[in-house]
Kinemage of the C-alpha trace (Angstrom):
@kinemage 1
@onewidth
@group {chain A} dominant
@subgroup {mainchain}
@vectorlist {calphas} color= white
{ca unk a 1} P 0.000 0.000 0.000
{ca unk a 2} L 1.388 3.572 -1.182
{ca unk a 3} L 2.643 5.720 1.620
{ca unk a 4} L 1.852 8.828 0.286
{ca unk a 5} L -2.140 10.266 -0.375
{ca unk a 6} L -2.266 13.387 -2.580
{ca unk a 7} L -1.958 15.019 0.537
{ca unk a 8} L 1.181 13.629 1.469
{ca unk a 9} L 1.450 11.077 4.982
{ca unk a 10} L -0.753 11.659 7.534
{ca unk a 11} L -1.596 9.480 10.322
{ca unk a 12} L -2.735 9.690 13.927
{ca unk a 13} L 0.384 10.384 15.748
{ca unk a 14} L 1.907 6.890 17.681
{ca unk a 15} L 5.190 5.388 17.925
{ca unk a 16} L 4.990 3.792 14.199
{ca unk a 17} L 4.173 7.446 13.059
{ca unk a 18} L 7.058 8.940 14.459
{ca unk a 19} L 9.472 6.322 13.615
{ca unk a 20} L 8.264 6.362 9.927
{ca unk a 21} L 8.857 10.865 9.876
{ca unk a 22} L 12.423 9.865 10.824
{ca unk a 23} L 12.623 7.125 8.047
{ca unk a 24} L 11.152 9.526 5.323
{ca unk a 25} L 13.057 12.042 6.138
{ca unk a 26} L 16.433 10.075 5.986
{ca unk a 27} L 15.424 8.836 2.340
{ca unk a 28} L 14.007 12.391 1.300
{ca unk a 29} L 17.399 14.171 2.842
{ca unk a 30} L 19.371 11.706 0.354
{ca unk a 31} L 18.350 13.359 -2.580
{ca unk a 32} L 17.882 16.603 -1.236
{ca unk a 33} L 20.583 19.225 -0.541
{ca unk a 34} L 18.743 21.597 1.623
{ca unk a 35} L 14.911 21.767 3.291
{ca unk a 36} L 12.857 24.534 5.329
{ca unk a 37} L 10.790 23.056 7.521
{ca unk a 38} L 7.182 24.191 9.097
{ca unk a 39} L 4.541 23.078 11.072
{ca unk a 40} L 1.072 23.743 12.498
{ca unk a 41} L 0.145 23.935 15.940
{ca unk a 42} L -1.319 20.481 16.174
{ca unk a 43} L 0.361 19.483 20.266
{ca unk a 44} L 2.578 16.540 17.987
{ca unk a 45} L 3.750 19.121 15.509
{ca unk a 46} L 6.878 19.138 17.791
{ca unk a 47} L 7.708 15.661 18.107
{ca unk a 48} L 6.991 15.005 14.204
{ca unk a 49} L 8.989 17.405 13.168
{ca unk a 50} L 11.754 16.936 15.521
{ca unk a 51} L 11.533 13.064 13.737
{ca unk a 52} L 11.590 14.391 10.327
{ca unk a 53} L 14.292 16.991 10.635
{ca unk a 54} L 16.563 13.718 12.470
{ca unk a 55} L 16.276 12.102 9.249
{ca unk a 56} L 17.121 14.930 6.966
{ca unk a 57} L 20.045 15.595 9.361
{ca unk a 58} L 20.917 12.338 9.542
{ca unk a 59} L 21.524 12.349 5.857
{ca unk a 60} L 23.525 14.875 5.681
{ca unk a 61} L 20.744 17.435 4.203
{ca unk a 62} L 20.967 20.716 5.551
{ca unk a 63} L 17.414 21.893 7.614
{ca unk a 64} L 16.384 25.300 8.214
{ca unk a 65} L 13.540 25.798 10.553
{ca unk a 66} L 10.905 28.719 9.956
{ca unk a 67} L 8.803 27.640 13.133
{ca unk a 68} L 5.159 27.493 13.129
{ca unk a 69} L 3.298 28.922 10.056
{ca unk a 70} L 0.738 28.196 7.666
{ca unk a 71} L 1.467 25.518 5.054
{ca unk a 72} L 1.296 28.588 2.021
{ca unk a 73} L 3.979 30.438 4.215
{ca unk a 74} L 6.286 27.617 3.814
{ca unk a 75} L 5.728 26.533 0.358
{ca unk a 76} L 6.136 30.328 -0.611
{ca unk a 77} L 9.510 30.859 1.518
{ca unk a 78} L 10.748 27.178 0.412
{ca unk a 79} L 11.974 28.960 -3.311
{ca unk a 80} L 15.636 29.628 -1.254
{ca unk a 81} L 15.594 26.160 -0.470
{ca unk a 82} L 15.804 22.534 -2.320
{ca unk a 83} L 12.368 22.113 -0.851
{ca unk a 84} L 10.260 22.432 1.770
{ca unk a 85} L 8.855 19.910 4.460
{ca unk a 86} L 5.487 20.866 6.427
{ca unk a 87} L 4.274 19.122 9.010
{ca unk a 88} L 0.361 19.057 9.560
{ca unk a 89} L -2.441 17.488 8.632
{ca unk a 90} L -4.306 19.959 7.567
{ca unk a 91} L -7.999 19.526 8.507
{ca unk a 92} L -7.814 16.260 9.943
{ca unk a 93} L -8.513 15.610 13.594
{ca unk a 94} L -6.288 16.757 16.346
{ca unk a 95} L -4.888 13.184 16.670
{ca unk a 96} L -4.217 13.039 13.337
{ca unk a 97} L -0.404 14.489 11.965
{ca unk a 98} L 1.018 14.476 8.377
{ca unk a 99} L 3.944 15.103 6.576
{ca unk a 100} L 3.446 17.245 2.820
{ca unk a 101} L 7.139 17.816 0.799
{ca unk a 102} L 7.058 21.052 -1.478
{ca unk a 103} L 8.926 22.129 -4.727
{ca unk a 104} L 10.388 25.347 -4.609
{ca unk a 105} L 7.470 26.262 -6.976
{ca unk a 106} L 4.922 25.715 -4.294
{ca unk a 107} L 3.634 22.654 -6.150
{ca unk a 108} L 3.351 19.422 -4.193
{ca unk a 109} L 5.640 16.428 -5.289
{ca unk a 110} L 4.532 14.682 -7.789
{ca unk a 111} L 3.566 10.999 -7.951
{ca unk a 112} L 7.030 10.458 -9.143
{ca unk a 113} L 9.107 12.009 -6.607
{ca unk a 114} L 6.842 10.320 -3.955
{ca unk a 115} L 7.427 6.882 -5.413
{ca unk a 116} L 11.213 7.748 -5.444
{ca unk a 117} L 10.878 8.631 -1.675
{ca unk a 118} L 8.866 5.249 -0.909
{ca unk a 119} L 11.516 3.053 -2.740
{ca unk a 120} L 14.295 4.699 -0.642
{ca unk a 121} L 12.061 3.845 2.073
{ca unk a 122} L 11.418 0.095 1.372
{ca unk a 123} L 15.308 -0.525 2.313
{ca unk a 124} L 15.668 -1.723 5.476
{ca unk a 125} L 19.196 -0.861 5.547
{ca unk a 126} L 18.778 2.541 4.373
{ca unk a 127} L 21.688 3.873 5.964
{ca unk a 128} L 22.896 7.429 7.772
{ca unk a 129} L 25.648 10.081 6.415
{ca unk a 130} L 29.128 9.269 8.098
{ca unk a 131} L 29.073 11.568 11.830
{ca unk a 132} L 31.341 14.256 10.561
{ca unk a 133} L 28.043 15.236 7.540
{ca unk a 134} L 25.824 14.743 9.979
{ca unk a 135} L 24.119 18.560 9.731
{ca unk a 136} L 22.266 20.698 12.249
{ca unk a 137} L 18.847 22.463 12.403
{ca unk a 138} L 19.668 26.773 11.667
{ca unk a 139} L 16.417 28.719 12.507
{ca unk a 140} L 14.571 30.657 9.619
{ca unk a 141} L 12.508 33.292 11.314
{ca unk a 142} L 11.728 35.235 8.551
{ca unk a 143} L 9.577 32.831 6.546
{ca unk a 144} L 5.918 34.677 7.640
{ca unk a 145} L 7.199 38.152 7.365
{ca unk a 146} L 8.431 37.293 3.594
{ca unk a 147} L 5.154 35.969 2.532
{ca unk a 148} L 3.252 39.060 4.215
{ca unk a 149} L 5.529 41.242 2.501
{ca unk a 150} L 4.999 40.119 -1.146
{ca unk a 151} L 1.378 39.577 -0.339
{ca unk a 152} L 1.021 43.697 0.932
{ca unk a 153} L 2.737 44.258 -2.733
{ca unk a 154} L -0.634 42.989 -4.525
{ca unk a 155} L -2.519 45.033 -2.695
{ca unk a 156} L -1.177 48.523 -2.193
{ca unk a 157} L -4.112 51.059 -1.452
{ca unk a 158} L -6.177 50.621 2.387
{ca unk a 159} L -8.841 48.579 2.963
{ca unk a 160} L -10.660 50.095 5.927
{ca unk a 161} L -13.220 47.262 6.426
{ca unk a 162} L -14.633 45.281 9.711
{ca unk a 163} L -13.320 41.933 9.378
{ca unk a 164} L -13.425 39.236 11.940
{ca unk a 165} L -11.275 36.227 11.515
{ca unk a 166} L -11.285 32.711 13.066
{ca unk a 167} L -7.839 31.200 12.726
{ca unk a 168} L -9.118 27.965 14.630
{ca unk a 169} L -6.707 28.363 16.781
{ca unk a 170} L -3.946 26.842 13.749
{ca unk a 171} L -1.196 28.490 12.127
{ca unk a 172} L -3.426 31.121 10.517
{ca unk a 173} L -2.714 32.606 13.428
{ca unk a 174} L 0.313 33.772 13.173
{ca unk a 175} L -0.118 35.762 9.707
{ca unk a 176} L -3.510 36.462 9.323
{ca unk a 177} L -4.811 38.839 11.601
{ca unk a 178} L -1.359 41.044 10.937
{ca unk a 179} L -1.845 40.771 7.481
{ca unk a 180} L -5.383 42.332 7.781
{ca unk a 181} L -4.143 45.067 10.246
{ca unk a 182} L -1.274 45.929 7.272
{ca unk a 183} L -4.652 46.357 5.233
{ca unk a 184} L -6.266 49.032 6.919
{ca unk a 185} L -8.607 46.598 8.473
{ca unk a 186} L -10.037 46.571 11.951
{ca unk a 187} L -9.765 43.252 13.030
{ca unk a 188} L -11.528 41.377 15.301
{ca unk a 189} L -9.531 37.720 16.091
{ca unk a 190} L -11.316 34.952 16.996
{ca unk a 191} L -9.479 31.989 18.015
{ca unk a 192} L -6.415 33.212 16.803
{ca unk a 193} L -3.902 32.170 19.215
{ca unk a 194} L -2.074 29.316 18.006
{ca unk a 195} L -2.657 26.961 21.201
{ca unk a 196} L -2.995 23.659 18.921
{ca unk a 197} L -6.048 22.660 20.918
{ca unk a 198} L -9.409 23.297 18.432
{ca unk a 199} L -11.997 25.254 19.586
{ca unk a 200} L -14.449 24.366 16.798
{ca unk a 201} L -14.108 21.497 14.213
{ca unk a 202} L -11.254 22.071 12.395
{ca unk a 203} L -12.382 22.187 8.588
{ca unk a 204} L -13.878 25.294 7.902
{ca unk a 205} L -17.559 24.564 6.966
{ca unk a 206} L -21.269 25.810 7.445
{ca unk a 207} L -21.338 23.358 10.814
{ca unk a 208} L -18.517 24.676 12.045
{ca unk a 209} L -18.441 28.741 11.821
{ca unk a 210} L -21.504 29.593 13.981
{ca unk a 211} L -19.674 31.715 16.582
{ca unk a 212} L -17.828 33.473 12.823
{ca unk a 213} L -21.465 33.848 11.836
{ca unk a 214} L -23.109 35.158 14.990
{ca unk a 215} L -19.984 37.909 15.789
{ca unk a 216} L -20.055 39.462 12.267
{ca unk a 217} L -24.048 39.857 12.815
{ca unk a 218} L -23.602 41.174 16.301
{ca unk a 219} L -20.830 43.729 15.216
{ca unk a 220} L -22.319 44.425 11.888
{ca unk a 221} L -19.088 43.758 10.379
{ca unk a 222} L -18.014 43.243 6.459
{ca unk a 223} L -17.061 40.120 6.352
{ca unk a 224} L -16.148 37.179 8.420
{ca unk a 225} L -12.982 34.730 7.538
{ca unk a 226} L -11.443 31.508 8.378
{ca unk a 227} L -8.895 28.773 8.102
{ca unk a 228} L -8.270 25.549 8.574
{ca unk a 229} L -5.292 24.375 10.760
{ca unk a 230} L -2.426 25.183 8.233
{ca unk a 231} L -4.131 27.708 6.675
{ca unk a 232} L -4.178 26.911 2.856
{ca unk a 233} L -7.837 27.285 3.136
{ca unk a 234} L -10.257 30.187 2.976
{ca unk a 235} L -14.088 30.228 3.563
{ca unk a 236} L -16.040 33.722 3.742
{ca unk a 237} L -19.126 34.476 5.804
{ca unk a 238} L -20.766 37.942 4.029
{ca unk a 239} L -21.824 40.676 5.528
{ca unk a 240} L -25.644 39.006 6.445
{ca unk a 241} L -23.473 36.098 8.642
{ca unk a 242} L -24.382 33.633 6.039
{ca unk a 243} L -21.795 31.627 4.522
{ca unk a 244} L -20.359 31.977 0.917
{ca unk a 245} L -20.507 29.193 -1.041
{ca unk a 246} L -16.753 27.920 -2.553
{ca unk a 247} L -18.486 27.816 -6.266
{ca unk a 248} L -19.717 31.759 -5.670
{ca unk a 249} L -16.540 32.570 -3.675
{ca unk a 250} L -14.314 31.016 -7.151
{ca unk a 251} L -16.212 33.486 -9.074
{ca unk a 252} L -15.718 36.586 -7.323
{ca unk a 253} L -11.728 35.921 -6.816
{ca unk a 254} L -11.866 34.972 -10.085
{ca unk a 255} L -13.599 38.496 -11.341
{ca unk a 256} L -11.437 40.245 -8.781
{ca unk a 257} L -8.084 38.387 -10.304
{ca unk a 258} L -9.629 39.412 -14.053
{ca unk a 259} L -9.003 35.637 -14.985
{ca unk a 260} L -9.893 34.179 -18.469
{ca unk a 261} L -9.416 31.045 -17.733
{ca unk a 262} L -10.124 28.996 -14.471
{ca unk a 263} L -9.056 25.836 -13.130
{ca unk a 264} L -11.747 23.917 -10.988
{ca unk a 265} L -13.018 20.762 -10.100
{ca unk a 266} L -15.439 18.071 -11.727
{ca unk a 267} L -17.774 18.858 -8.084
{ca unk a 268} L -17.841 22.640 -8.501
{ca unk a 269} L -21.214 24.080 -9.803
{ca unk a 270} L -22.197 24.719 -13.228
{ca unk a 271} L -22.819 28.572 -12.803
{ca unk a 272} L -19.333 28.918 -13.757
{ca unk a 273} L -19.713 27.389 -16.781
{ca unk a 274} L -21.959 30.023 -17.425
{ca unk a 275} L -19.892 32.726 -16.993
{ca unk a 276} L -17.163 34.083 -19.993
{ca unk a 277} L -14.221 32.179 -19.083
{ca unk a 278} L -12.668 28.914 -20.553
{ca unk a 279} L -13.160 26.479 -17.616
{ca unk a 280} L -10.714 23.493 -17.118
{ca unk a 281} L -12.240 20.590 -14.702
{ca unk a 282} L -9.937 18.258 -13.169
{ca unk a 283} L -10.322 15.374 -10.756
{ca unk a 284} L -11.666 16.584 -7.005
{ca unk a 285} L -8.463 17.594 -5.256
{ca unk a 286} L -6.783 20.500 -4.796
{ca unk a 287} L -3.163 18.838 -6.014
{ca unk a 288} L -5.098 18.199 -9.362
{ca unk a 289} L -5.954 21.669 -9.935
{ca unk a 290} L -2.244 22.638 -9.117
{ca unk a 291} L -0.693 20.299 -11.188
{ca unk a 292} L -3.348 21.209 -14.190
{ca unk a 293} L -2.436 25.210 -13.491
{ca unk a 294} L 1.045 24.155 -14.704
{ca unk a 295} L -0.561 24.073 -18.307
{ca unk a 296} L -1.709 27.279 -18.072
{ca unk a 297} L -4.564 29.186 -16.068
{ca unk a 298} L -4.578 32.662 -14.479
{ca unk a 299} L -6.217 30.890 -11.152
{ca unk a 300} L -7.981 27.722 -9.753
{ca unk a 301} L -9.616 26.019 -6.699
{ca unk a 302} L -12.209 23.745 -5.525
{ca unk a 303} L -14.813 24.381 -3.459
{ca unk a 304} L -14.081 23.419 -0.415
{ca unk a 305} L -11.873 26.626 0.117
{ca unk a 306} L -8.528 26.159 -1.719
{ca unk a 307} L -7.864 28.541 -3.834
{ca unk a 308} L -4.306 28.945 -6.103
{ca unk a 309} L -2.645 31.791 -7.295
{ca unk a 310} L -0.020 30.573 -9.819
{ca unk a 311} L 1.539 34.104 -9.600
{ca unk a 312} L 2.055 33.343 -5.971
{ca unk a 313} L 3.236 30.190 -5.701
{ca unk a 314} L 0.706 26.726 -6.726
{ca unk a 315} L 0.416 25.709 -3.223
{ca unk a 316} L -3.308 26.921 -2.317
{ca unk a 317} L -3.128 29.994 -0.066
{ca unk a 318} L -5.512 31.122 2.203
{ca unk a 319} L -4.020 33.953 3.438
{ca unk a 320} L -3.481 35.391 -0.072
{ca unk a 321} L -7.409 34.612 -0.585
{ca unk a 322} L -7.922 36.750 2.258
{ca unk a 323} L -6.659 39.712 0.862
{ca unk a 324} L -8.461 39.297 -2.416
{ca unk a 325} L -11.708 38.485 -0.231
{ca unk a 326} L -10.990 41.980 1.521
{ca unk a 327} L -10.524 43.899 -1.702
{ca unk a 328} L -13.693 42.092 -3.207
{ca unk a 329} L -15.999 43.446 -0.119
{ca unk a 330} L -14.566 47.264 0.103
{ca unk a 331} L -16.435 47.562 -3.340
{ca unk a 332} L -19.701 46.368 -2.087
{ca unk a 333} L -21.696 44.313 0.371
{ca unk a 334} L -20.809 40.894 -0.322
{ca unk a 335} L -24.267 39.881 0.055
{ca unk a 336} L -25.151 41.834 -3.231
{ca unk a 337} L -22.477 40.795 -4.870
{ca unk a 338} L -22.860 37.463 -4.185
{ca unk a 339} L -26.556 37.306 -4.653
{ca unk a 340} L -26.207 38.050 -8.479
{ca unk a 341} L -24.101 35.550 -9.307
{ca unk a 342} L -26.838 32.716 -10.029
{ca unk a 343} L -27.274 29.371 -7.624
{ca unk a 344} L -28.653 26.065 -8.350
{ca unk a 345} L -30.369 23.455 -5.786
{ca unk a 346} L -27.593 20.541 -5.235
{ca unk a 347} L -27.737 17.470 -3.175
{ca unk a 348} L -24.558 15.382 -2.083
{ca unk a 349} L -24.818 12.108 -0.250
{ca unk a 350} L -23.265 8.493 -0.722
{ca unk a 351} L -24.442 4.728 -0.977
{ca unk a 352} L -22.641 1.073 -0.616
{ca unk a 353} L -20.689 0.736 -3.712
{ca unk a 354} L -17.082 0.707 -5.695
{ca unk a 355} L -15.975 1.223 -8.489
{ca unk a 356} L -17.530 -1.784 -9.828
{ca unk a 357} L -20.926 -0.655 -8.894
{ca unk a 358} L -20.489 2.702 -10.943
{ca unk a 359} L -19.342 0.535 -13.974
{ca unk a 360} L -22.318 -1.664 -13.387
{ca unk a 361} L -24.519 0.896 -13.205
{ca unk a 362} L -23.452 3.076 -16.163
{ca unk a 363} L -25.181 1.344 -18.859
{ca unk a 364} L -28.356 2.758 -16.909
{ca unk a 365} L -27.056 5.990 -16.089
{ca unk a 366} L -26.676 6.577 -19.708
{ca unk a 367} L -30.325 6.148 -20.917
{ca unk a 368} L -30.345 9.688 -19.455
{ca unk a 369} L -29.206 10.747 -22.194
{ca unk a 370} L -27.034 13.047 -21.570
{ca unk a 371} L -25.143 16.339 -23.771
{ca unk a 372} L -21.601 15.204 -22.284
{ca unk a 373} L -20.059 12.925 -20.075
{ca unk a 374} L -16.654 13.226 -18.229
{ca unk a 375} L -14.083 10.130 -16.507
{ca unk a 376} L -11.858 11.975 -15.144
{ca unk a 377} L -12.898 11.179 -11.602
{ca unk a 378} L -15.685 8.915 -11.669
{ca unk a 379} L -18.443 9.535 -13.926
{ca unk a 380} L -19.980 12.965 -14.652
{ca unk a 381} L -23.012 13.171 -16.964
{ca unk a 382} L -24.163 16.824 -17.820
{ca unk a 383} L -27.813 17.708 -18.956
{ca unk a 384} L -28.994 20.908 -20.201
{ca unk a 385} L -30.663 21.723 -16.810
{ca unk a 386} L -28.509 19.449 -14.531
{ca unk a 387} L -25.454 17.226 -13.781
{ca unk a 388} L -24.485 14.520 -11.620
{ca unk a 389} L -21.189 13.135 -10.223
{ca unk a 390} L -20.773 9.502 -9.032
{ca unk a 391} L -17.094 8.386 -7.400
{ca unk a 392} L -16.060 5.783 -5.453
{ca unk a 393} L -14.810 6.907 -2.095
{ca unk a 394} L -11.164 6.744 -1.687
{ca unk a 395} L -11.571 5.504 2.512
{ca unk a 396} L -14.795 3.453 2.121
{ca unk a 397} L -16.862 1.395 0.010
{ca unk a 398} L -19.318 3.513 -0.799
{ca unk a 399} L -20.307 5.872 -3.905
{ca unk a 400} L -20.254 9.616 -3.429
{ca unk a 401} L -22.931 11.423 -5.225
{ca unk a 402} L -23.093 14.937 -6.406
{ca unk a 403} L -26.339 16.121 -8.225
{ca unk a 404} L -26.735 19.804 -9.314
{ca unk a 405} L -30.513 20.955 -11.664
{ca unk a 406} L -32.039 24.110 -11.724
{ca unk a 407} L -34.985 23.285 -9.794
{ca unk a 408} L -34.605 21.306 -6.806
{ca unk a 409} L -37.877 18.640 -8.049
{ca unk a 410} L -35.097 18.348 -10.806
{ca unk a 411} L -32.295 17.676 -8.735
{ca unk a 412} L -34.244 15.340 -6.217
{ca unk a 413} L -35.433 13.097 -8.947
{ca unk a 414} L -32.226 12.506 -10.344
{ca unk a 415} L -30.459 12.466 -7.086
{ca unk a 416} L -32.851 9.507 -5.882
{ca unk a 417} L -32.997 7.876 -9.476
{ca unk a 418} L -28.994 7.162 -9.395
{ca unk a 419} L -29.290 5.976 -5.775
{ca unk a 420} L -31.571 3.084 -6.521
{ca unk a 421} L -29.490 2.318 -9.952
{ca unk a 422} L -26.328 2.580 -8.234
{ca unk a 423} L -27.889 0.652 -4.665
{ca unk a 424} L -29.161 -2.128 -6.974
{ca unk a 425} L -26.187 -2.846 -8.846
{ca unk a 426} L -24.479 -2.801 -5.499
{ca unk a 427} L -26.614 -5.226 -3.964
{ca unk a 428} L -25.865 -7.493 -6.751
{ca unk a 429} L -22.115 -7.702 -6.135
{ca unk a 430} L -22.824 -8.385 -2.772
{ca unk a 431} L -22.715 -5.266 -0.389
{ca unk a 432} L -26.040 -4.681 1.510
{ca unk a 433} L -26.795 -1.173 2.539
């Protein structure tokens, strides 16, 4: 089984974890002649990082240490370096840690540099750098001021807006609510000490931004922002307290930006193919829509809050989105400018299944007749009023289902139509629901 996810190792944090950071880091120090290293605030960050950077040291690689800060801190300040190494695991639970490796482009490693990495790894004997190139951690303290500084470039005038901004208590909060200040903003921090113990679930979604919500509505503030635990995400609550969908968010960076064409997702809405941009769709993942930006692209994301700024670097950054997210509000209530970009009734759920449940059922599916259909991840049929999404999941045997129509009888129809094709097939290979 493959070490690496798109999102590099992650794990929740035992004495196999940490032994394995020391191992990866010995076989990724071999081929690597210098690292900056990061991490989030998680209470393990410590101990897997002091694992990692042994191994790098170990091999003789020489390991530069820029402290706690968000994972687009590090992959912007890792350029100096032959890489960068961030420990976190983003929004997984607090138990959970990971380990990410960065190109000096901001881009993730590829499949091929991890598979180099896991066949150094597979040697038992793997062995250390003779004492006397055995190297030493230097500190790097000026990783978070250098990406605040080129991000204050971008945006040169004042932005004297209300903003409140829930870090999560993660690395957010160490750039964030400075970066805002820089900005003319008034800022009021919510869990924005970097503590490593959550106050609210860590992924910034709907179910978990209700104190965000309720403070910009008491405080009649602008806007309302917040992170994830290394910070390369961004969701936006407007100026009402309700929250900003990623698919309306995309568009408005996107207008803000002045892109012509945008990189998304095969789950982000179909409103943005109705807007005058050439839109690329790759598989869900925010790694996909990095690697695709490579090709070309002005800007990308998905809608779950990553958002890319090739310019920048193609790690997503969420503290460069909240800039742009500042600069999109001093022009007008984001309310009103969100309400005119259109919305669509969508339904996402999952059922027993695999991959060989979506084959089995396709034969069905496609007496839908529909205008176009997509394999990049899963199967995506469009319609000229709707689309639907069906994937296996990647940690579960089920199906993950995505329908989007413009009327929600539409959308429930369809949505409970592929259920039963997709439950039945399933039931014939032998799951039971």
């Amino acid at each position: 089984m493959s070490l690496f996810g798109s999102s590099g190792y992650r794990g929740v944090v035992d004495r196999a974890f940490l032994e394995t950071a020391f191992r990866l880091g010995l076989a990724a120090g071999k081929a690597l002649s210098s690292v900056l290293l990061a991490q989030d605030t998680r209470t393990s960050s410590d101990a897997v990082k002091c694992s990692v950077a042994a191994g790098l040291m170990a091999s003789g690689c020489s390991v530069f240490d820029a402290g706690v800060a968000p994972t687009p801190t590090l992959a912007y300040a890792c350029r100096r370096f032959s890489a960068g190494v961030m420990v976190t695991a983003s929004h997984n639970p607090p138990e959970y840690n990971g380990i990410k490796l960065w190109n000096t482009d901001g881009s993730a490693f590829d499949a091929q540099q991890r598979d180099s990495i896991e066949r150094m790894l597979s040697d038992t004997l793997m062995a250390t750098s003779p004492w006397q190139n055995i190297s030493r951690i230097v500190p790097y303290p000026l990783a978070v001021q250098e990406h605040l500084e080129s991000i204050l470039k971008d945006f040169p005038g004042r932005l004297p807006l209300k903003v409140v901004v829930d870090c999560g208590c993660g690395a957010g909060s160490v750039i964030t609510p400075y970066l805002l200040e820089k900005l003319g903003c008034h800022v009021v921090a919510l869990n924005s000490h970097p503590s490593g113990f959550f106050p609210r679930g860590i992924e910034p979604t709907p179910g978990n931004l209700d104190e965000l919500q309720r403070t910009v509505v008491a405080l009649g503030a602008d806007l309302g922002l917040a992170h994830d635990a290394d910070a390369d995400r961004l969701t936006v609550i407007d100026d009402k307290g309700q929250f900003l969908s990623g698919d309306k968010l995309m568009l408005l960076l996107g207008r803000e930006l002045g892109v012509k064409r945008i990189v998304t997702t095969v789950d982000a809405s179909m409103s943005i193919d109705e807007q005058r941009l050439e839109v690329i769709r790759t598989k869900v993942g925010d790694a996909f829509v990095s690697e695709e930006l490579k090709n070309g692209g002005d800007f990308g994301g998905e809608p779950a809050g990553a958002w890319v700024f090739p310019s920048v670097s193609y790690c997503p950054d969420g503290i460069y989105s909240a800039a742009c997210a500042v600069k999109i509000a001093s022009k007008g209530k984001l309310s009103e400018q969100a309400g005119r970009i259109p919305s669509y009734p969508i339904r996402r759920g999952s059922t027993m299944g695999d991959r060989g449940s979506i084959d089995a059922a396709e034969q069905w599916l496609m007496e839908l007749q529909p205008t176009s259909v997509s394999r990049i991840d899963g199967l995506r049929l469009a319609f000229d009023d709707a689309w639907l999404l069906v994937r296996p999941s990647g940690t579960e045997p089920k199906v993950r289902l995505t329908v989007e129509a413009r009327t929600k009888e539409r959308a429930d129809a369809l949505y409970e139509h592929v259920v039963r094709l997709i439950s039945r097939e399933s039931e014939r290979e032998g799951f039971r629901r």
